[in-house]
N, C-alpha and C positions, 0 to 999 in steps of 0.2 A: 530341603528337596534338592536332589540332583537335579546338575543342567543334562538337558537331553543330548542323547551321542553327537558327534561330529558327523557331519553327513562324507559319504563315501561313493564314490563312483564303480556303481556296478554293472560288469563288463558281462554281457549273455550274446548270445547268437540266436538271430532275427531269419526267417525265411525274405524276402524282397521278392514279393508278387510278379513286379516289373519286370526282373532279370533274373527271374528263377536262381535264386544263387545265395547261398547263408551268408549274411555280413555280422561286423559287431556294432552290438548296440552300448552305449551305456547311458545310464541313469544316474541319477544323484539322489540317495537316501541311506540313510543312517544301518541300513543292512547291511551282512554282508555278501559277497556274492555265490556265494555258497548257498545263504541263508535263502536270496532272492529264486536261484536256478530252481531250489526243490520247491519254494512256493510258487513258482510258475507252473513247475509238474502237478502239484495237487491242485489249483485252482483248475486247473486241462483238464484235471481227470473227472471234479466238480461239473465241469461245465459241459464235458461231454454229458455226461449222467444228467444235467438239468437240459440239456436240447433232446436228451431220450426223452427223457417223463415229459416235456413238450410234447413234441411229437405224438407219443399214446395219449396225451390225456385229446390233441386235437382228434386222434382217431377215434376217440369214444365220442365226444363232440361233436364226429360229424355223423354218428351212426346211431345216436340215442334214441329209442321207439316205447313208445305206450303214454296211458294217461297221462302222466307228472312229466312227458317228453319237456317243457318249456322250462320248468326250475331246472332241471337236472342239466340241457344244454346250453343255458345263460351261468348253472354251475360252474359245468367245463371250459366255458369261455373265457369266460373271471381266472380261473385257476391258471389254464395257461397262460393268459396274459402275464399276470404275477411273476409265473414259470419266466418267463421271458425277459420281464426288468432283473429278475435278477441273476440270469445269463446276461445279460448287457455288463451286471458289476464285475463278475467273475472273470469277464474276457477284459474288461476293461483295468482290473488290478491288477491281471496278468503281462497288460503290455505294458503298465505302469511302473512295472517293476520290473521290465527292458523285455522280458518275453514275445513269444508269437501266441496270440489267442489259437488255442488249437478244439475248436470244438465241433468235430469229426464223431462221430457214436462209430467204434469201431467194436465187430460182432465176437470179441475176446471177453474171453469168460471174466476177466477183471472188474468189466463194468457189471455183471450179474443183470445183463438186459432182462429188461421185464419185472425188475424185485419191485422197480419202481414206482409202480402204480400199482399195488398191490392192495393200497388203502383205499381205490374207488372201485376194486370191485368187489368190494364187502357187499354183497345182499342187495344190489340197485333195482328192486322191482316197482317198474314205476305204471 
């Protein structure tokens, strides 16, 4: 078995809340910084899309009506939550890997707002 890489220091640019102003950051991990910048891009673009589907599934959550109202709203409850620990990892392996969590739902056709919850509005007649 190989020994695992030499760890390397990867150098990204950080937004700084405090002083509105991009600094550098760097990290120590076996990636490289290349490797690190585009996986910060995709976990963003992840986590944008998982703070969407948040979002609708709480709006169905909070608007759910008829008989079966009680399963179906402790459904949506559950489900976001879920939604939400795992936006916590995404934002959290993005700064882990020197990035800014950027998770903004921005209304660019990229994220295909709406594709997302597409599986809870199959047929919910409750």
């Amino acid at each position: 078995m190989d020994p695992p890489p030499a760890e390397k220091s990867a150098h990204l640019q950080s937004y700084c809340s405090k002083t509105g102003r991009v600094v550098d950051v760097s990290t120590r991990n076996a990636l490289s910084e290349n490797i690190c910048a585009q996986s910060v891009e995709l976990l963003n673009e992840h986590l944008a899309a998982a703070n969407d589907l948040h979002t609708q599934v709480k709006q169905s959550h909070w608007n759910v009506r008829g008989p079966g109202f009680i399963a179906i709203h402790e459904l949506f409850d559950k489900v976001a939550e879920d939604i939400e620990g795992y936006s916590d990892l995404l934002a959290e392996r993005a700064a882990g890997l020197g990035g800014t969590a950027r998770g903004a739902v921005h209304g660019g056709d990229d994220l295909k707002r709406g594709e997302a919850l597409q599986m809870f509005k199959a047929e919910l007649t409750c």
